[in-house]
C-alpha positions, 0 to 999 in steps of 0.5 A, a space after each residue: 500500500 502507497 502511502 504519501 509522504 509530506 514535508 512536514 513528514 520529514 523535516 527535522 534531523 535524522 540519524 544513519 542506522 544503515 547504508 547499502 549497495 543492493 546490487 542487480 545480481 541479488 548481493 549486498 554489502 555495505 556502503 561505507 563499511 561496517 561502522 557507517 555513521 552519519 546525519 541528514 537533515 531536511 529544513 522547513 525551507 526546503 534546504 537538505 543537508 547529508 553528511 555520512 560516511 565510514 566512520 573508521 576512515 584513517 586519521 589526518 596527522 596534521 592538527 589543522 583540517 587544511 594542512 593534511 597531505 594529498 594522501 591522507 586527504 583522498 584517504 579521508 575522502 573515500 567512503 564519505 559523503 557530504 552535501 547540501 542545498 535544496 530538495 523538493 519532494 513529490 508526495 505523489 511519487 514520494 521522489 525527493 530532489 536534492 538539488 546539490 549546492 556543495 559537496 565534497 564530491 564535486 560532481 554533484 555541485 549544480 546537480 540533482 540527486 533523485 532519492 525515493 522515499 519510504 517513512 515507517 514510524 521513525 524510521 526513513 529509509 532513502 533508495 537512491 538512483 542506480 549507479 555503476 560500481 568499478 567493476 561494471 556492476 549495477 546497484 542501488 544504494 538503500 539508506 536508513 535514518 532513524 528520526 533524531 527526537 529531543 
């Protein structure tokens, strides 16, 4: 049974509780490991924010954020996401748009992120659009947020 999904539905903030790459051959592995963690959080004025990712990545050595090495930043990038801008949600679809302003993956920057989504409880589970892996296979990622109350 389809059930709508409104604005008022999802706004507020939201915990990861898991992410997943569903693949077309019927496998399923983690994201961004096995100690994914992360945050999103849809605003009453339409903005999004998503911030998510492996939370064992290795640690920077330098004490600043701007002075790691080159090394340790593509290290640091790899299994994490963060992005923000605006979303418009189709409650007839339950299809949300993130129209992405910045990201650490820039190629994201001016685009839009279809997100299909399913609410039960607290409990929002994100399916995003198909992608390709590096070895040439289909997948979906499949992400789930539990609602952050208090």
């Amino acid at each position: 049974m389809f059930v709508r999904i409104s604005q008022d539905d999802i706004v507020g903030s939201w915990r990861l509780l898991s992410a997943t790459q569903h693949f077309d051959d019927g496998s399923v592995e983690p994201e961004f490991g096995t100690n994914a963690h992360g945050y999103l959080s849809y605003s009453a004025a339409g903005t999004v924010t998503a911030v998510l990712g492996d939370a064992d990545r290795p640690r920077v050595a330098a004490a600043d954020p701007q002075d790691g090495t080159p090394e340790e930043y593509t290290s640091s990038a790899r299994k994490f996401v963060a992005y923000a801008g605006s979303y418009t949600l189709n409650a007839n679809s339950n299809e949300v748009h993130h129209s992405v302003d910045v990201a650490l993956y820039p190629n994201w920057q001016g685009q839009s992120q279809l997100r299909i989504l399913h609410l039960d409880g607290d409990t929002l589970t994100i399916t995003a659009s198909p992608r390709t892996a590096a070895d040439g296979r289909m997948f979906h990622a499949e992400l789930r947020w539990q609602r952050v109350v208090g």
